[in-house]
N, C-alpha and C positions, 0 to 999 in steps of 0.2 A: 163773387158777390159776398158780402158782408154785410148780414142783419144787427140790427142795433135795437133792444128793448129797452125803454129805460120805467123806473118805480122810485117811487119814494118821495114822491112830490106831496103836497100837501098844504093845512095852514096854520101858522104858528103866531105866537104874537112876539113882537122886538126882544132879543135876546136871547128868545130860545134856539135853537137847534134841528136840523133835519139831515138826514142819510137819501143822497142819491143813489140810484143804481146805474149798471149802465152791463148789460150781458151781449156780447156779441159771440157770433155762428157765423158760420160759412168757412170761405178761405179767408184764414185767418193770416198772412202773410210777415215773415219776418220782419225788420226793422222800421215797425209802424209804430206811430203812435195814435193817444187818443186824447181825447179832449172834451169840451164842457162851454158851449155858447150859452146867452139868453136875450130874449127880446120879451121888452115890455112894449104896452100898445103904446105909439107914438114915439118910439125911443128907438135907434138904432141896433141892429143886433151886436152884441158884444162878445168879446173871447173871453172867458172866464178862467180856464184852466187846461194845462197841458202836462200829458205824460208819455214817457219815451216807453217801447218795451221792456218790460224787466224791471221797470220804475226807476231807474238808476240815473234820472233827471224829470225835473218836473218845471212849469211855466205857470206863475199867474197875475193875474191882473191888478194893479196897481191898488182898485177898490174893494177886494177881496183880499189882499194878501194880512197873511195872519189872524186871519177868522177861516176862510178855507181852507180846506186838507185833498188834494187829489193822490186816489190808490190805488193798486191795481193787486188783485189776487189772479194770478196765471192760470192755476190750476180750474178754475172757476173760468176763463176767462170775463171776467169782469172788472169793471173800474167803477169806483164808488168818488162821491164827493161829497164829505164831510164839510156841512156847514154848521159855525155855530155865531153866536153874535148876531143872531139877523137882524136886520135892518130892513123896512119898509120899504125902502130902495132896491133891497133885493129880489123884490115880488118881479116876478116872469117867469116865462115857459122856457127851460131850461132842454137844451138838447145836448144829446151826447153823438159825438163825433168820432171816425175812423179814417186814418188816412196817412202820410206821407211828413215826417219829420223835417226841417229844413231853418237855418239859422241866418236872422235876418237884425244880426245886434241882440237877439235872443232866441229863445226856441218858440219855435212857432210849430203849429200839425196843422199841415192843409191838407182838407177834409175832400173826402172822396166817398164818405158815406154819415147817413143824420138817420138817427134816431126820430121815433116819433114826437119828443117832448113830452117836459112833465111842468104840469101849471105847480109853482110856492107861490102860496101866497104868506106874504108876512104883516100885520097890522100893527098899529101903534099903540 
């Protein structure tokens, strides 16, 4: 089993900035990665960002990329997700993921454990 806390969620107005957390425990198993979904209401869930262990590859989503930062501190075991640039669009409940690396035309982590989500909200 693999717990997944996440923090850092919040509300911001367009352009500012916000730090996800994302702290997992348990059996933490080698060659995982982790990742960064969201769903807005009425909006299908999205994959937002992906990290291999060790950080030494990372995956993101087409609408995020280069305003997002996905990281991971090992020692800590945690993954953080630097957002800046936000966009009102970015407003959702943001969940952090644990699970299974696997290349599909890109890197993908399919998820085998979710966090409880963290509501960003961002305004105009």
């Amino acid at each position: 089993q693999v717990q997944l806390v996440e923090s850092g969620g919040g509300s911001v107005e367009a352009g500012g900035s916000l730090r996800l957390s994302c702290a997992a425990s348990g059996y933490i198993w080698s060659g995982n990665c982790m990742g960064w979904f969201r769903q807005a209401p009425g909006k299908e869930r999205e994959g937002v960002a992906v990290i291999v262990a060790g950080g030494g590859a990372t995956y993101y989503a087409d609408s995020v990329k280069g305003r997002f930062t996905i990281s991971k501190d090992n020692a800590k075991n945690t993954v953080y997700l630097q957002m800046t640039s936000l966009k009102p669009e970015d407003s959702a409940i943001y969940y952090c993921t644990f699970g299974r690396p696997w290349y599909g035309g890109q890197l993908n982590c399919a998820p085998n454990y979710w966090g409880q989500g963290t509501q960003v909200t961002v305004s105009p």
